[in-house]
C-alpha positions in Angstrom: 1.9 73.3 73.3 -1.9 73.8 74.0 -2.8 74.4 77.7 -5.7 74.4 79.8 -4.8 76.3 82.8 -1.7 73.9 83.2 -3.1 71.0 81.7 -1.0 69.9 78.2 -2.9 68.4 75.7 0.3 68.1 73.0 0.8 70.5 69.5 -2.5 70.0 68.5 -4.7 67.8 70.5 -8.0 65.9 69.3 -10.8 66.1 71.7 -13.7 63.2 72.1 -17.3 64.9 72.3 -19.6 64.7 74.7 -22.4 62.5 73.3 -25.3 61.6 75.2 -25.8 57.8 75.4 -22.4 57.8 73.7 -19.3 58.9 75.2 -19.6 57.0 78.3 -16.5 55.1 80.0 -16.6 52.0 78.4 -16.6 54.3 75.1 -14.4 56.4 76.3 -12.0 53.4 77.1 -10.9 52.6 73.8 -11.1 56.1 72.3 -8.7 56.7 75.0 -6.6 54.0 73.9 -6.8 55.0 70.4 -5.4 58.3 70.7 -7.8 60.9 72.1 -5.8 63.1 74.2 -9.1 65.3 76.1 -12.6 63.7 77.1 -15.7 65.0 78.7 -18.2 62.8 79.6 -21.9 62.5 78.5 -23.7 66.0 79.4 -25.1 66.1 82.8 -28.3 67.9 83.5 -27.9 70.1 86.7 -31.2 69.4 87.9 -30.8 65.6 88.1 -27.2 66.4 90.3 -29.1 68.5 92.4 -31.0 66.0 93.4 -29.4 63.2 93.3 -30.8 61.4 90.4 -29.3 57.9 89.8 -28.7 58.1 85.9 -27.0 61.8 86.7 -24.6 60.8 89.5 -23.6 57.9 87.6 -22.6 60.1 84.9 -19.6 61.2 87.2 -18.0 58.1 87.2 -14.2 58.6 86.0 -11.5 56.7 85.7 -7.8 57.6 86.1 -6.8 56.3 82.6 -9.3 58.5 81.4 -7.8 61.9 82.4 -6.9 64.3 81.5 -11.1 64.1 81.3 -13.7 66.7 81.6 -17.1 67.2 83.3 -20.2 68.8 81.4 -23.2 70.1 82.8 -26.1 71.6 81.6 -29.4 73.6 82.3 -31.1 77.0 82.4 -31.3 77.8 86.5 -27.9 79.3 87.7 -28.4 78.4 91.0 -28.8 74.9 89.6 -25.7 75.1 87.8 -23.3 76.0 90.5 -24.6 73.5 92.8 -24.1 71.0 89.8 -20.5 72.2 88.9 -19.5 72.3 92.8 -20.9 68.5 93.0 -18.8 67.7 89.3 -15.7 68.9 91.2 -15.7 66.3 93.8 -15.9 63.9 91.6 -12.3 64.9 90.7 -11.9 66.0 86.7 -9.9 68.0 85.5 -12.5 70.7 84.2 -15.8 71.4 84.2 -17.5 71.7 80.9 -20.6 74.1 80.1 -23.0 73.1 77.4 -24.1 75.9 75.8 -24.8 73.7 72.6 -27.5 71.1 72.5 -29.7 71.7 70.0 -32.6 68.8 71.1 -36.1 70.5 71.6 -36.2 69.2 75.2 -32.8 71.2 76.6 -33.1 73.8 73.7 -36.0 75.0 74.3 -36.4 75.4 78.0 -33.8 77.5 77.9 -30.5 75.3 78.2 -27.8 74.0 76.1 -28.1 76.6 73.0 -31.4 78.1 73.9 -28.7 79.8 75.8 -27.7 81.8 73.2 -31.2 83.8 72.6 -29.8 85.3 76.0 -26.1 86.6 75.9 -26.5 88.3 79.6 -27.7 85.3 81.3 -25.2 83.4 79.3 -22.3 85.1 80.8 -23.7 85.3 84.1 -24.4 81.6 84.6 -20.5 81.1 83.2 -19.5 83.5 85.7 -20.9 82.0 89.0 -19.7 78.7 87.9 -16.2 80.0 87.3 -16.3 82.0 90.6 -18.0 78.3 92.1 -15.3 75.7 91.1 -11.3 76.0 91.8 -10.9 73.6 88.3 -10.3 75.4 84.9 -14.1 75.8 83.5 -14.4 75.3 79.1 -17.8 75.7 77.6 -18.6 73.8 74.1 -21.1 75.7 71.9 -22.5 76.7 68.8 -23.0 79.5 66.5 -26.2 80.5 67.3 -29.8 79.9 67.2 -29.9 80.0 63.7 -28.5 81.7 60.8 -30.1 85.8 61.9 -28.7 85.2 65.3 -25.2 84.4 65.1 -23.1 86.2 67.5 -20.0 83.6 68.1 -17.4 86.3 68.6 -19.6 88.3 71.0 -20.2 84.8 72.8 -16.4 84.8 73.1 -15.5 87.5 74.3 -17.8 87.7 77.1 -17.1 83.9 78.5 -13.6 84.6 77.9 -14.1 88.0 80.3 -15.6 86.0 83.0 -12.8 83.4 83.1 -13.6 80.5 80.8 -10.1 78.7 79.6 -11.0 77.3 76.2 -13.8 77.2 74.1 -15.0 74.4 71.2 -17.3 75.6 68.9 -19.3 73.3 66.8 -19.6 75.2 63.2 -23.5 74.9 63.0 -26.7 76.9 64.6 -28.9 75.2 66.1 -31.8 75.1 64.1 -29.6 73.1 61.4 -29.2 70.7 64.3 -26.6 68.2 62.4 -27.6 68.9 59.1 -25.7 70.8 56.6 -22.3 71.3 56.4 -20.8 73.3 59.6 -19.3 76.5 58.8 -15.9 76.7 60.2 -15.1 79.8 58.8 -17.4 81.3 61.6 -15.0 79.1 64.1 -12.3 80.9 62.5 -13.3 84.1 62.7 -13.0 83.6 66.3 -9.9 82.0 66.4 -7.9 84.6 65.0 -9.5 87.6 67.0 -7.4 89.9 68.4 -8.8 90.0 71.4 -8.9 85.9 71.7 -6.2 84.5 73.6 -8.0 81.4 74.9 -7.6 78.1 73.7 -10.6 77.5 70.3 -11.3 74.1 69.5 -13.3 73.3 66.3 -16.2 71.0 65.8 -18.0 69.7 63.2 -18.1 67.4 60.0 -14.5 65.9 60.8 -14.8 62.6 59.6 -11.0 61.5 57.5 -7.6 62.3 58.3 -6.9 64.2 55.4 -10.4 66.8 56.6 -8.5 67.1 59.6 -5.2 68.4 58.6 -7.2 70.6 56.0 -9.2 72.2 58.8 -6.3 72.8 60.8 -4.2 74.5 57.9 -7.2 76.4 57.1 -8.7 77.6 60.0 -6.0 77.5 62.7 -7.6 76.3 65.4 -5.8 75.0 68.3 -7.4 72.0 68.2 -10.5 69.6 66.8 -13.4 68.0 68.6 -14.3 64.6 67.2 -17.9 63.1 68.0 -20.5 61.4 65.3 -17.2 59.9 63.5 -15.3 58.3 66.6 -19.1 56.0 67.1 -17.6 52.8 66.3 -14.6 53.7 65.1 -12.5 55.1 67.7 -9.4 54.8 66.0 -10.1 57.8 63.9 -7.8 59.5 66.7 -4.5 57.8 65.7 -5.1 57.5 62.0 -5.4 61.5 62.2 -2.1 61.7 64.3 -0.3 59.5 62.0 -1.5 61.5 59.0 -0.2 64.9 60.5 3.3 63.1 61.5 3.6 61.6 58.4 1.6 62.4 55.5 0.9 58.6 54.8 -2.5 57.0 56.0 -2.3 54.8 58.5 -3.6 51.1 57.7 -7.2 50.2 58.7 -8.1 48.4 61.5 -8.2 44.6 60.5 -11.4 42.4 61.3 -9.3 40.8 64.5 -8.8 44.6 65.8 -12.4 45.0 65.0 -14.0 42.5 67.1 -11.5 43.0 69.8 -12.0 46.5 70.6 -15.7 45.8 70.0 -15.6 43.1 72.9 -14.0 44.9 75.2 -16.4 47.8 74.6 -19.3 45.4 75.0 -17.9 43.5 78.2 -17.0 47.2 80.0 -20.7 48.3 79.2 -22.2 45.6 80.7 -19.7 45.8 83.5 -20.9 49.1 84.0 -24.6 49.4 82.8 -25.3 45.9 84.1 -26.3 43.1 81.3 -29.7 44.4 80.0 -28.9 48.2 79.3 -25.4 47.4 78.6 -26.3 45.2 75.8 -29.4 47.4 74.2 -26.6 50.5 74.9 -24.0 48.6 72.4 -26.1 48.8 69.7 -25.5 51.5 68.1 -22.3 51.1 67.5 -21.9 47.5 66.0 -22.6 48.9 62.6 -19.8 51.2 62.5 -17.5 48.2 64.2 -17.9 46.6 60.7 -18.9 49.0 58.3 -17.9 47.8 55.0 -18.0 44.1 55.5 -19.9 42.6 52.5 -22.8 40.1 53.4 -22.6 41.3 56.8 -26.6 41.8 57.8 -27.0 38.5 59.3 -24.4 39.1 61.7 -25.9 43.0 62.0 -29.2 41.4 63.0 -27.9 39.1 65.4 -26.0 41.5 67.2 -29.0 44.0 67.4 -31.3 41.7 68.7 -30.4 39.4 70.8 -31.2 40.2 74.4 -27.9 37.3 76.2 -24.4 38.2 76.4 -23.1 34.9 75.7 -25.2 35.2 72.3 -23.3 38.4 71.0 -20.1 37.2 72.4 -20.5 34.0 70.0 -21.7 36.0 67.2 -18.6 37.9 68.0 -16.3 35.8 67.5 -18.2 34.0 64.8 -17.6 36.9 62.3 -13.8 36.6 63.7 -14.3 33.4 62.0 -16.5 33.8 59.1 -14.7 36.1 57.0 -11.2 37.3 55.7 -8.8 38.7 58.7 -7.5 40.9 56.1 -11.0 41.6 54.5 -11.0 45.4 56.4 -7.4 45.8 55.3 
């Protein structure tokens, strides 16, 4: 059984990523329902918590299907940073998160997410305030370093693991290869099986088929895998990888009825919570995934994409229910 403090996550639990503009609660809502057994919200930038920025605070919003669920934060003061993690407690997780690896130019190089890691002291001192700040288990989610001369991951361990971190994911790239490449999880594993790592170590990183994922967890041995670009529009990744592990057998696909279900009940909880206009232009990036592999499907694509009313992408909605084969995704 993995553990957080004395938070159970199962034998080997999948974990949703924090994706900006992404993992939100209406996103979260059906990953949730398709298996994902930890979640951290979108990251939070310190400074906007501090003071009270609307598009920060709503960030905080949880649910209580949602939990276990996590909070991350980010940003290079440390003062800022334990004010931010003492405000992410009230909103009532059940950890705080640190992002220590955002690799986009604006957080990266001012010093936050993993511009963090060109600074190892400061690192582990920011970790350690907000550890010392926050009576919830704190995790951090990082990378393996700045780039390829720079990579310190089991140093990075062993210090946030001193000051009182209780699990670490580890994303398998640096950050100057951004997303590109393939991640190196034999870096993740080096940490895993350290003798002097007793914390939890998720892994992160190209994890994209059922059959990757029970590779990467024979191979490696990590106590657990991340799952973030892949889950976009196709949140039942989660269970098809459970099933495979249980069983050895793939789990059938979605069919096009289970695709334009959970894609309207995504779309009518984003506008719920986003309110119509940025709840709709929010949605788009993920209709493309809801029906990847549909042939002659760019009409309906285009439609979705750019139509401005709810009522019009509700109809085109259920118009593609109609158009084509129920079993066409089978």
């Amino acid at each position: 059984m993995v553990k957080i403090n004395d938070i159970e996550l199962g034998e080997f639990p999948l974990l949703l990523a924090p994706m900006e503009d992404v993992s939100d609660p209406p996103f979260r809502a059906v990953c949730k329902e398709n298996g994902a057994d930890l979640m951290y919200t979108e990251f939070i930038s310190s400074e906007g918590l501090i003071r009270h920025a609307e598009k920060s605070v709503q960030k905080l919003d949880i649910y209580d299907y949602e939990r276990p669920i996590g909070i991350q934060i980010f940003g290079d003061k440390i003062d800022s940073m334990r004010e931010a993690a003492a405000i992410a407690e009230q909103a009532r997780p059940e950890i705080i998160d640190i992002n220590y690896g955002c690799p986009v130019k604006k957080v990266a190089c001012k010093g936050a997410g993993a511009g963090i890691l060109l600074d190892l002291p400061k690192m582990q001192k920011m970790t350690e305030e907000i550890v010392k700040q926050v009576s919830l288990p704190v995790t951090v989610k990082t990378r393996l370093g700045w780039d390829e001369k720079t990579i310190q991951i089991v140093e990075v361990a062993k210090r946030l693991q001193d000051v009182g971190i209780k699990a670490l994911t580890i994303h398998g790239r640096t950050r100057k290869q951004m997303y590109k490449g393939e991640a190196d999880w034999t870096k993740i594993a080096e940490v895993k099986n350290h003798q002097d790592i007793h914390i939890p170590i998720f892994g992160n990183g190209d994890i994209d088929s059922p059959e990757k994922a029970l590779e990467y967890r024979e191979k490696y041995g990590v106590d657990g895998i991340m799952i973030g670009r892949a889950a976009i529009g196709y949140p039942w990744i989660f269970n098809e990888i459970k099933y495979y592990f249980e069983t050895g057998k793939k789990l059938a696909p979605p069919t096009l009825n289970d695709r334009v279900d959970v894609a309207r009940k995504h779309l009518d909880f984003s506008v719920e919570w986003k309110g119509e206009r940025k709840g709709l232009f929010e949605m788009r990036r993920h209709y493309t995934n809801y029906f990847r592999g549909i042939p002659n499907f760019k009409p309906f694509r285009t439609k979705l994409v750019e139509s401005d009313s709810y009522r019009e992408i509700a109809d085109t909605l259920e118009e593609i229910r109609h158009t084509f084969d129920i079993h066409v995704m089978a």
